[in-house]
Each structure stands twice: as C-alpha cells, then as structure tokens.
C-alpha positions as CSV (number, residue, x, y, z in Angstrom):
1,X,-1.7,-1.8,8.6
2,X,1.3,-2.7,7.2
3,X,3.1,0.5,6.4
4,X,0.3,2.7,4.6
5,X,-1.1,-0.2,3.2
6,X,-4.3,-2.1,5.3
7,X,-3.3,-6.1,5.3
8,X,-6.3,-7.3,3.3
9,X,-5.3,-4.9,0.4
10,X,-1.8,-6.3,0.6
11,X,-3.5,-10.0,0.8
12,X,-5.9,-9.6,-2.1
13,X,-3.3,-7.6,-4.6
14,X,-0.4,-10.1,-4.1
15,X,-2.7,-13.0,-4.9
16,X,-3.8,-11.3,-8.0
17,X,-0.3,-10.4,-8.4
18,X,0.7,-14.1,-8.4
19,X,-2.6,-15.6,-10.5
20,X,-1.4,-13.1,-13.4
21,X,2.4,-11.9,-12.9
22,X,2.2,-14.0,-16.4
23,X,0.2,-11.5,-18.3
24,X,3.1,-8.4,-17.5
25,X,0.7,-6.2,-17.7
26,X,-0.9,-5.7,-13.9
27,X,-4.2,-4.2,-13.4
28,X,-3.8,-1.0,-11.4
29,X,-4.7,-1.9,-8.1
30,X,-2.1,-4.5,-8.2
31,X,1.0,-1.6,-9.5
32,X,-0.3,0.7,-7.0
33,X,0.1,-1.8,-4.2
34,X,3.2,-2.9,-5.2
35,X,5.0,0.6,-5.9
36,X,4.0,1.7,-2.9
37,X,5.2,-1.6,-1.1
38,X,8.8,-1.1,-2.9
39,X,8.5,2.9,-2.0
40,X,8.2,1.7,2.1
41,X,9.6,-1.8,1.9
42,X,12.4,-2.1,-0.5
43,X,13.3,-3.0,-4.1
44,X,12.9,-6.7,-3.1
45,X,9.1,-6.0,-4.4
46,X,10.5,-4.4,-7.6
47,X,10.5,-7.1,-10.1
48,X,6.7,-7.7,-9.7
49,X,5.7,-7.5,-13.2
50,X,7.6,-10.8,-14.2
51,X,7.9,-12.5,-11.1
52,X,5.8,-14.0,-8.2
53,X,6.3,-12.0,-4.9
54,X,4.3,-14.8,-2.8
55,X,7.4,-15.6,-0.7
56,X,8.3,-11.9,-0.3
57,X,5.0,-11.0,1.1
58,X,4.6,-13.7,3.4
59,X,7.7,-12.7,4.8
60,X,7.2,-9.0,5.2
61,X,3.7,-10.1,6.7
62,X,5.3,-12.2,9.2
63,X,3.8,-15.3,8.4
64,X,6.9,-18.3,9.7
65,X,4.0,-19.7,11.2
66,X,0.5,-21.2,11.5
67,X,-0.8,-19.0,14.1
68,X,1.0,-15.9,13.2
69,X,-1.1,-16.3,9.6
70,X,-3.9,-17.5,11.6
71,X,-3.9,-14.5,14.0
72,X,-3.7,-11.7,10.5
73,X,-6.8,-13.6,8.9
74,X,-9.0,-13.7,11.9
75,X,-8.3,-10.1,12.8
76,X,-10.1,-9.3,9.2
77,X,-13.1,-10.9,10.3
C-alpha cells in the first residue's frame, strides 16, 4: 500500500494517466486515483489532467533504482 492506495492501482492508473493525459478528460479510475494521491501526497499530483505525472510517481514509489522497481513488481506476483 502506498497510502490508501494498493501499488498495482497506482501502477495501472498512472500509465493510463500518461497514454491519455492528451485527451483532458480522464476516465474515472484514473481522477479517483489521482485526487486521492494529491489528498495524501501533495499538490505535486495536481496538474494531472494536462500533464504526465510519470516522474512524480516513480519517485513517490521509490523507484531510484533497478532493484527497488524490481522488488515492487515481483511482490505483485
């Protein structure tokens, strides 16, 4: 968990997020993830409607390496 959100929710929204950030009009599971992301995390996920959050979730996830990104996918095996 990361916050009240489970990390393959996070995962799976912010890669929709980033396919279709173009379109400015997110599909519900994606605004839901994100409010609730700026609600626990900051307003550094606000702007997710026009712009990609890619770098801003990897770094709340922890991910400065290989085996910390690694560790997070196997564990949703």
């Amino acid at each position: 968990m990361i916050g009240s959100l489970p990390l393959k929710t996070i995962v799976w929204q912010a890669r929709n997020q980033a396919m279709h950030y173009e379109e400015g009009n997110p599909h519900p599971p994606v605004v839901a993830v994100f409010d609730t992301l700026v609600r626990e995390h900051g307003n550094i996920f606000g702007s997710y409607r026009t712009e990609i959050k890619a770098a801003e979730v990897v770094g709340l996830l922890g991910w400065n390496s290989q085996a910390a990104f690694e560790a997070d996918m196997l564990s949703l095996l």
